[in-house]
ROSE-772627 format. One line per field, with one value per residue (C-alpha): residue in three letters; x negated, y negated, z negated; residue number from 1. Coordinates in steps of 0.02 Angstrom, whole numbers, plus 32768, in hexadecimal, padded with zeros to 4 digits. Each point is the difference from the previous one (the first is absolute). Last residue first. Layout:
BEGIN
type	c(ALA ...) $
xx	c(X ...) $
yy	c(Y ...) $
zz	c(Z ...) $
seq	c(NUM ...) $
//
This chain:
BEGIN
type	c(UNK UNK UNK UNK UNK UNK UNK UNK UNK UNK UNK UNK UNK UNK UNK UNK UNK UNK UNK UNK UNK UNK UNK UNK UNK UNK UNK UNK UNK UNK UNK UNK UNK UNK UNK UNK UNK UNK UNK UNK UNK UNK UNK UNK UNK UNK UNK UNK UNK UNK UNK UNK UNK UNK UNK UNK UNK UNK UNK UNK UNK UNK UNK UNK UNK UNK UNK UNK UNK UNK UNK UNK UNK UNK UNK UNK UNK UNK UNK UNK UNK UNK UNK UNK UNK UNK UNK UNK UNK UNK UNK UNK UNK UNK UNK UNK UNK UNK UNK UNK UNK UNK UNK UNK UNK UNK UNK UNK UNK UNK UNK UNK UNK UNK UNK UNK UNK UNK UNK UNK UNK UNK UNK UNK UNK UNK UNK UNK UNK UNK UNK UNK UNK UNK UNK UNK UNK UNK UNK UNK UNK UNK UNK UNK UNK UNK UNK UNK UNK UNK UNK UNK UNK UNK UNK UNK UNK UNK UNK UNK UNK UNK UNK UNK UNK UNK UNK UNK UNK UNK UNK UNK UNK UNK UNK UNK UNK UNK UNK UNK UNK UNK UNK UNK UNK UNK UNK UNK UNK UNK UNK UNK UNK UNK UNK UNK UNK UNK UNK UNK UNK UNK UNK UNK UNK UNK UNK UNK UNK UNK UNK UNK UNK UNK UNK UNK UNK UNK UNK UNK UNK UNK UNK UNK UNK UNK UNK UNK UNK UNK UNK UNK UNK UNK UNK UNK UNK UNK UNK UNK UNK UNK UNK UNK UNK UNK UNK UNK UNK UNK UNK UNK UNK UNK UNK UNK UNK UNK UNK UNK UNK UNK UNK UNK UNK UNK UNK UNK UNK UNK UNK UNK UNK UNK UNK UNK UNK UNK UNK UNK UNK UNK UNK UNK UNK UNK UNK UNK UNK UNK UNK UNK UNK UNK UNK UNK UNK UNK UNK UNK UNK UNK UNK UNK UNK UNK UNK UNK UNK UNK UNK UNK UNK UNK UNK UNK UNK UNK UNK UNK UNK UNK UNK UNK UNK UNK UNK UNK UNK UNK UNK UNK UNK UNK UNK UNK UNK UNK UNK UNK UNK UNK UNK UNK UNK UNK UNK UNK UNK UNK UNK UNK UNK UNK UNK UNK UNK UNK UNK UNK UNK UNK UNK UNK UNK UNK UNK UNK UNK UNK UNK UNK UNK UNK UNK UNK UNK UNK UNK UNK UNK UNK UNK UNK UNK UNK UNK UNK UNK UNK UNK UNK UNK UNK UNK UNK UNK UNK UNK UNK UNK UNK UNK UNK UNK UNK UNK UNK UNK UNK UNK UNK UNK UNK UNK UNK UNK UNK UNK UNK UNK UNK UNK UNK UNK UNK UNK UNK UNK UNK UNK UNK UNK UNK UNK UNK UNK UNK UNK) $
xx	c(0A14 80A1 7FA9 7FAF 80AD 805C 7F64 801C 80BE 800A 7F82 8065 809B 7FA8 7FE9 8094 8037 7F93 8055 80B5 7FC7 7FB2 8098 8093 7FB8 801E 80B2 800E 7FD3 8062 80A4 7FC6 7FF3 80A9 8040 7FD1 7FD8 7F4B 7FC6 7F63 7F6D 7F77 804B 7FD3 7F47 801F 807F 7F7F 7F7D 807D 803D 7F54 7FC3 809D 800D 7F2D 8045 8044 7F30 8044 80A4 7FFE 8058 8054 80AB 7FAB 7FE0 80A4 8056 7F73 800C 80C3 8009 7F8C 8079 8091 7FAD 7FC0 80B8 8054 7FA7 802D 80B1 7FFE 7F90 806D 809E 7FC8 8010 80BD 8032 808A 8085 7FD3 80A6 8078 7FD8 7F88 803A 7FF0 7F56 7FBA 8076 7FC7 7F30 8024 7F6A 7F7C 8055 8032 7F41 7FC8 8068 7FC8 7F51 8014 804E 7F64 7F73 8078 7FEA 7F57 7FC4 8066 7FC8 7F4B 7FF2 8051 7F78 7F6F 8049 8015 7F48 7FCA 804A 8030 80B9 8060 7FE9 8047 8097 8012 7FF3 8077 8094 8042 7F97 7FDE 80C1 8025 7F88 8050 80AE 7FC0 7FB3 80BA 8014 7F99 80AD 800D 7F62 804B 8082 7F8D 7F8A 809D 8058 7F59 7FFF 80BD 7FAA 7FD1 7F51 7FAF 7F43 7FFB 809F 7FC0 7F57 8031 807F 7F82 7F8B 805B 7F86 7F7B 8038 7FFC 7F60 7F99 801C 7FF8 7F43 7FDB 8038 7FF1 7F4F 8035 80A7 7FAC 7F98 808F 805D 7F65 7FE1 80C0 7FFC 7F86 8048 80A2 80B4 8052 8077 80C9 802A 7FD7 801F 8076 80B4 7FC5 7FD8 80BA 8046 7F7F 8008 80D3 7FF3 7F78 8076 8097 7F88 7FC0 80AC 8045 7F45 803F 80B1 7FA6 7FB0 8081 8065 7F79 7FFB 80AF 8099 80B9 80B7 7FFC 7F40 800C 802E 7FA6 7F61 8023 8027 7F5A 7F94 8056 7FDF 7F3C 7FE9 8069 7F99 7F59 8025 8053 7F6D 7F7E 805F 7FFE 7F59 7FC0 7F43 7FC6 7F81 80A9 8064 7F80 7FC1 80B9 7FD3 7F7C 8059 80B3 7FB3 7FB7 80B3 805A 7FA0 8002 80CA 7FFF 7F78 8076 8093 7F98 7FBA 80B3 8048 7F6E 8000 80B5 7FD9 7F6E 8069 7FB4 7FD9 7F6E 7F6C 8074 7FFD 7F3D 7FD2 804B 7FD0 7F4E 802E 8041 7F5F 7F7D 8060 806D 7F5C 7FB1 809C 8005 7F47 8048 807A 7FA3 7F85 8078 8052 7F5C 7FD7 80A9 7FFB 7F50 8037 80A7 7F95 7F83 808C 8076 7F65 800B 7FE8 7F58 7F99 8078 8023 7F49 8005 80BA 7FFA 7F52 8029 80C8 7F8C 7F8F 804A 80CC 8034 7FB2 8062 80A9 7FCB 7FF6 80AE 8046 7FB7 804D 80C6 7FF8 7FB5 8065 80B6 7FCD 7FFD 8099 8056 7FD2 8026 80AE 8025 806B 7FA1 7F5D 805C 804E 7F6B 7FA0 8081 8016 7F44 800E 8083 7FAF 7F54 8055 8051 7F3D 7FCE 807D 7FD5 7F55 7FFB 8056 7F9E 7F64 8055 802C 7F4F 7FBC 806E 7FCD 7F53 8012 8068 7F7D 7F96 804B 8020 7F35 7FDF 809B 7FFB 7F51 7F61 802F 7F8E 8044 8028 7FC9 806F 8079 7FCC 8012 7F78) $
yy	c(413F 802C 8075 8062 8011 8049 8075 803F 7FF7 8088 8060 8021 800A 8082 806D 7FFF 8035 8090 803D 7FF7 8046 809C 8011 8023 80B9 8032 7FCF 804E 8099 7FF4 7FF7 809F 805E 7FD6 8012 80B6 805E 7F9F 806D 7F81 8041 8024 7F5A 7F78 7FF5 7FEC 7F87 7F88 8014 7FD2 7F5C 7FD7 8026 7F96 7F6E 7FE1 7F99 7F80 7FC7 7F48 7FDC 7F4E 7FC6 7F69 8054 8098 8004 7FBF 8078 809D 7FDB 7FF0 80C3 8037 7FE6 8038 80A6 800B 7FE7 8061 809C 7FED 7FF7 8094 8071 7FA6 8055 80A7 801F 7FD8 804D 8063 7F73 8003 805F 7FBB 7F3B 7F93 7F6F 807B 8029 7F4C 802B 80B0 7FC1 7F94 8006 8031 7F9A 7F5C 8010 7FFD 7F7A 7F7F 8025 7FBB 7F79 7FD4 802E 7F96 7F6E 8013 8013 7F5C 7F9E 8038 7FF0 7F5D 7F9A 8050 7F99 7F5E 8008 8014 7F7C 8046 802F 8013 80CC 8006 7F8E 8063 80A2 7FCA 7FC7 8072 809F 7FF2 7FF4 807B 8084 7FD2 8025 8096 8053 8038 805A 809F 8035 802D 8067 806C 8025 8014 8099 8053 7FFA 8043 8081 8024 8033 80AA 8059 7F65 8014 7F74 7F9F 8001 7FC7 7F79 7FAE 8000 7FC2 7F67 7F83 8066 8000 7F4F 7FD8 8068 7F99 7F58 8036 803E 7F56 7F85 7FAD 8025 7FB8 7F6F 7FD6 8011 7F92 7F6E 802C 7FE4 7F4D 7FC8 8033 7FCF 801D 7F7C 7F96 8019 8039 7F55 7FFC 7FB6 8009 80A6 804E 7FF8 804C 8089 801B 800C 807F 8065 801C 803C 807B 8045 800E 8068 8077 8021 8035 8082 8038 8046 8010 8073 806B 8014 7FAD 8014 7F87 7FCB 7FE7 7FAF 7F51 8018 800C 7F73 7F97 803E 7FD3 7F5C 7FCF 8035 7F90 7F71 7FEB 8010 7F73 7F8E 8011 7FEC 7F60 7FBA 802A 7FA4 7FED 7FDA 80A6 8074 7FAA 8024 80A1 8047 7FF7 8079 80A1 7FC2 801C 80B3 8027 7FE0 8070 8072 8012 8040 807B 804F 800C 805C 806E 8047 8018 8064 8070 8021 8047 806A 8047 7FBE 8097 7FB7 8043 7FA9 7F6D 7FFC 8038 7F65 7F7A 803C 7FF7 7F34 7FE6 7FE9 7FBB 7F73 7FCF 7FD9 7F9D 7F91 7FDF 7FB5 7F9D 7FD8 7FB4 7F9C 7FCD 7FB6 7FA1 7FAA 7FC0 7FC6 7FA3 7FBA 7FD4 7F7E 7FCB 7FC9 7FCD 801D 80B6 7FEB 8030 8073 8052 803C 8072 8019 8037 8047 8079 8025 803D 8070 809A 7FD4 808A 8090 7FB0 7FFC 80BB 802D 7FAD 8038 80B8 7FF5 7FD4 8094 808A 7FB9 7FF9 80AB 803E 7F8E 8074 8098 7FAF 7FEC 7F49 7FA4 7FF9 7FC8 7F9F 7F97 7FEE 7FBB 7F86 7FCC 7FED 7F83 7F88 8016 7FBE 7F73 7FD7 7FF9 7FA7 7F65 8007 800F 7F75 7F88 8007 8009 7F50 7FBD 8020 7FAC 7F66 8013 7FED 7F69 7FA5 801E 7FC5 7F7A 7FD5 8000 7F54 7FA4 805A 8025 8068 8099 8022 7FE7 806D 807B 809B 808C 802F 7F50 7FB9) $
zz	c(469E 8066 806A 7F51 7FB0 8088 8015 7F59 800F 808E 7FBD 7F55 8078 8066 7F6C 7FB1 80AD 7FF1 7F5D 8035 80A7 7FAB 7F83 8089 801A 7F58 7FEC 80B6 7FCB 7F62 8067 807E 7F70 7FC7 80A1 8012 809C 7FF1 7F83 7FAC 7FC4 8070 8068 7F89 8002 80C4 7FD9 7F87 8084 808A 7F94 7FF9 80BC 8035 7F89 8016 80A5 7FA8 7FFF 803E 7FC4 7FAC 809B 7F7A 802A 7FFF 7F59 7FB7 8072 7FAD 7F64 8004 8051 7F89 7F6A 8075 801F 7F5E 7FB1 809C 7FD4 7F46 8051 8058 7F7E 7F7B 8077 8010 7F4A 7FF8 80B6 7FBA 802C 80C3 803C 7F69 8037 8048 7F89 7F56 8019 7FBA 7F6B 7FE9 7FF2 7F80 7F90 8086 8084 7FAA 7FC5 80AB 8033 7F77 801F 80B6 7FC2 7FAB 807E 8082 7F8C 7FBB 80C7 803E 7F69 8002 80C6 7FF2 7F72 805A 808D 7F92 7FDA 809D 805F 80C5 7FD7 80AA 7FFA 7F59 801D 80A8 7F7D 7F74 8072 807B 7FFD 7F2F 7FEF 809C 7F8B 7F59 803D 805B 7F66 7FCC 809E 7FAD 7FC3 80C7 7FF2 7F96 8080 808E 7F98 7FC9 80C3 802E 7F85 8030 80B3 7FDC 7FF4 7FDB 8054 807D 7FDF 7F4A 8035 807C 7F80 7F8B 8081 8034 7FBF 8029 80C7 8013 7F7A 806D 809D 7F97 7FC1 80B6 805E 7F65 8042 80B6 7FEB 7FAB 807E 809F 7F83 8011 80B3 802E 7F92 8081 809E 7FBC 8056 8066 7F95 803D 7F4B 7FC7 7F3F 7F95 8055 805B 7F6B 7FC1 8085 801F 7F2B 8023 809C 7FA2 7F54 807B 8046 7F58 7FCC 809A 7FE8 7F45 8035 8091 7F84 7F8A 808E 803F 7F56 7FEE 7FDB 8047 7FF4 7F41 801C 8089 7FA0 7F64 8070 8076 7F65 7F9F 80A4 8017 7F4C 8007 80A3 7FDE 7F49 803D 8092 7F76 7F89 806E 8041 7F4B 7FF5 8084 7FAA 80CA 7FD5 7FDA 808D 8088 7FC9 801E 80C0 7FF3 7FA5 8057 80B2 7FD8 7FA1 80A0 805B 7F69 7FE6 80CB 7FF3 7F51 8058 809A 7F7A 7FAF 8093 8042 7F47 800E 80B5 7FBC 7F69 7F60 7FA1 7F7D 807A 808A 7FA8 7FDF 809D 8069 7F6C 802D 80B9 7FEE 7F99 8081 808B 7F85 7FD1 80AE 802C 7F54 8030 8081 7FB2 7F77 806A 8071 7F57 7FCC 808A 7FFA 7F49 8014 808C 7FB0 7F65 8075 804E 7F59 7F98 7F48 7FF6 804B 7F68 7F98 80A6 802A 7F62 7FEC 80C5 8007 7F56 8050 80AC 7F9F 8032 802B 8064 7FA9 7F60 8070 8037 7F54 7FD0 8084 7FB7 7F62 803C 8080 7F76 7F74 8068 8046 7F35 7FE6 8085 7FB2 7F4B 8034 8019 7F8A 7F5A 803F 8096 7F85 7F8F 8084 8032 7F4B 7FEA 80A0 7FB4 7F6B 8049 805D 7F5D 7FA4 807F 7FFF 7F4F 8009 808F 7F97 7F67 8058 804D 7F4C 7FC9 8089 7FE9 7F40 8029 8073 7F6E 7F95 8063 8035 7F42 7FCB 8044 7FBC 7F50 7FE1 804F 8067 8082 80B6 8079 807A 8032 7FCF 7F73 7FAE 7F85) $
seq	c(439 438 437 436 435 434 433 432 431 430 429 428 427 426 425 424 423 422 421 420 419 418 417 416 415 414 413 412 411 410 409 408 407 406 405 404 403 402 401 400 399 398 397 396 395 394 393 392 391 390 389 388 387 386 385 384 383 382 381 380 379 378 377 376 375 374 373 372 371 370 369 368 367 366 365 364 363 362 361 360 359 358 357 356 355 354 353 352 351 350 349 348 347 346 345 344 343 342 341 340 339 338 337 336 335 334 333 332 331 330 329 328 327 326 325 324 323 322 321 320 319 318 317 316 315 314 313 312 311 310 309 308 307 306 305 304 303 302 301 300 299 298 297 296 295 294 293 292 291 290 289 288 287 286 285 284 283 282 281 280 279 278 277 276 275 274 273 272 271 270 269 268 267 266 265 264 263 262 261 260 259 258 257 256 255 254 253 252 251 250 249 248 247 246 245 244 243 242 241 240 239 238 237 236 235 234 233 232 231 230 229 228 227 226 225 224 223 222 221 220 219 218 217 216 215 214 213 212 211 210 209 208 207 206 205 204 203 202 201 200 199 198 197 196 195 194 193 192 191 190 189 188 187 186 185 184 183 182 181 180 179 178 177 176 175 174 173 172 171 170 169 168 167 166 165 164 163 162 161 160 159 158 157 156 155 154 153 152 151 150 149 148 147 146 145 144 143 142 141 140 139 138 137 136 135 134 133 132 131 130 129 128 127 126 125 124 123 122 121 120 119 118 117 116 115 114 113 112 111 110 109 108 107 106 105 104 103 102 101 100 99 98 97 96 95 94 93 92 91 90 89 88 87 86 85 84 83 82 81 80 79 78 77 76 75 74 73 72 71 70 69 68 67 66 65 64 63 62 61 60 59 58 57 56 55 54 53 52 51 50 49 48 47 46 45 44 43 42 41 40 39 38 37 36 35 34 33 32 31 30 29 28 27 26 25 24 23 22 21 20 19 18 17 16 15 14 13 12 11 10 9 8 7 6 5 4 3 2 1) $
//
């Protein structure tokens, strides 16, 4: 039985060697991708890690605050349209037109929804640099770099769908790996001449642009990018938008609430800097997350026999479930060696850092539930995320000193369990009804 698709069962010699040899063709691409991966994710780490230990924590602290909210206005931009496109995509994928229009309808969406995001959070991002001491011209820079690294990173959110549900690894690979070794050459290269927060981002929103030239290029050789958007496919995203509209919403802004939260309340910005450099050895989940992106999830999403799908979820779930044991007990045992990469400024951090990366755990844990979920739109009742998690916070609040990062840490340990739970949930649904359409 391969992972990846149908085949046939194993009987004897002749009939059992394709396979076999099927299987270990899989196995050898996994193999492939997780090494690729795994240098894409080093590549990044060590750009991370660079400006950890080469900006002052003032300017890392901006760094956070800008680098946090793109990626809350990218997740604003993108509510329930990556669900249509994997969901409608693993149906059409095949035909060139019929993919082009799909293709096309969604970037319209994203881009406009892109336009309504980027109006809600740009004043939010406003306060929370001045509240750190961003001077209000330093602040303007620092937005209009960031505007300019979304556009681009709108168009690269929907086109990379193509070559993830087409199985293209080896392009995946290649567009992942130009993007993260341009960023750490720019980097290395200014460095030596000036670095601060907005070359920081302004490196990141360089790569991001170089990675959308080569997915347009490559796009247009197997889909039609002239294709008329679809009335059809428009209703079915417009569906799931409203379906994911309040749940995604809420997910935005928790996702980045410790770095909300400390901004908030902090009384100086080297919490910030704290919070962001922890979260940097949080990187580590990234590998598995492009892995279950790129190949596990379109696999997952293709698979319409039963059996074989209860077969994925356990592998991909035991798998991240295991590694992500691994890490926390590299942390608790060897919390001074994980410390040692940021460097002399964040080496006191020792407890702070399980409340980091047990946050990460859960939130990678429920992160997999959740793409495996909605890759088969097993989503409905998502909704219960919001009044859980804000029962759990509520709870939470009484005793929690938000001034202090380690308080802040556990809060969002806490806060990450809800959606771990409900998503357990909806995957138990999920394969219920799976079951009862296929009998």
């Amino acid at each position: 039985m391969s992972f990846f698709g149908p085949t046939a069962t194993p009987v004897l010699n002749e009939a059992s060697s394709p396979t076999i040899r099927r299987a270990l063709q899989r196995a050898r691409v996994v193999g492939n991708f997780v090494t690729v991966q795994a240098i894409v994710q080093l590549i990044g780490f060590l750009a991370g890690i660079l400006l950890v230990r080469r900006l002052e924590q003032r300017e890392y602290a901006y760094f956070t605050i800008t680098n946090s909210m793109q990626g809350t206005i990218n997740l604003l931009a993108d509510i329930g349209i990556s669900i249509g496109l994997v969901s409608i995509g693993s149906r059409v994928w095949h035909d060139r037109h019929r993919f082009g229009e799909l293709i096309n309808t969604a970037l319209h969406m994203r881009r406009k929804l892109g336009g309504i995001a980027i109006i809600v959070v740009t004043p939010v991002l406003y306060f929370m640099l001045v509240k750190n001491g961003a001077p209000v011209a330093y602040v303007i820079v620092l937005v209009i770099i960031l505007l300019f690294g979304l556009v681009m990173q709108f168009s690269v959110g929907v086109l990379s769908v193509v070559p993830r549900l087409r199985s293209d690894v080896s392009k995946i690979q290649l567009i992942d790996l130009t993007g993260a070794l341009a960023r750490l050459l720019l980097l290395i290269a200014i460095m030596f001449v000036f670095l601060d927060a907005a070359v920081a981002i302004a490196a990141s929103s360089v790569a991001i642009t170089l990675q959308y030239f080569m997915l347009r290029r490559y796009t247009a050789g197997v889909i039609d990018l002239h294709a008329h958007e679809n009335a059809d496919d428009r209703r079915a995203i417009h569906g799931f938008i409203r379906n994911q509209a309040a749940n995604t919403i809420f997910f935005c802004f928790q996702g980045q609430i410790t770095v909300f939260l400390i901004s908030l309340f902090a009384r100086q910005a080297s919490s910030v800097a704290e919070v962001g450099a922890l979260g940097r050895l949080a990187m580590i989940f990234v590998v598995i997350n492009n892995l279950l992106t790129n190949v596990f999830v379109p696999a997952f999403a293709r698979c319409q026999d039963k059996r074989r799908l209860r077969w994925q979820y356990a592998v991909i779930l035991g798998a991240v479930g295991g590694f992500s044991l691994l890490v926390v007990c590299g942390a608790a045992f060897f919390p001074n060696e994980f410390l040692l990469v940021l460097g002399n400024k964040y080496a006191h951090l020792q407890r702070e850092l399980l409340f980091m990366v047990g946050a990460s755990v859960l939130s990678a844990l429920s992160g997999t539930i959740w793409a495996l979920n909605a890759s088969k739109a097993w989503i409905t009742g998502s909704w219960l995320y919001i009044p859980l998690t804000l029962a759990t916070q509520l709870a939470l609040i009484p005793v929690t000193d938000f001034s202090r990062v380690t308080d802040v840490l556990i809060f969002n340990l806490i806060s990450n369990l809800p959606s771990l739970l409900l998503n357990l949930v909806l995957s138990y649904r999920g394969f219920r009804s799976f079951a009862a359409a296929s009998a």
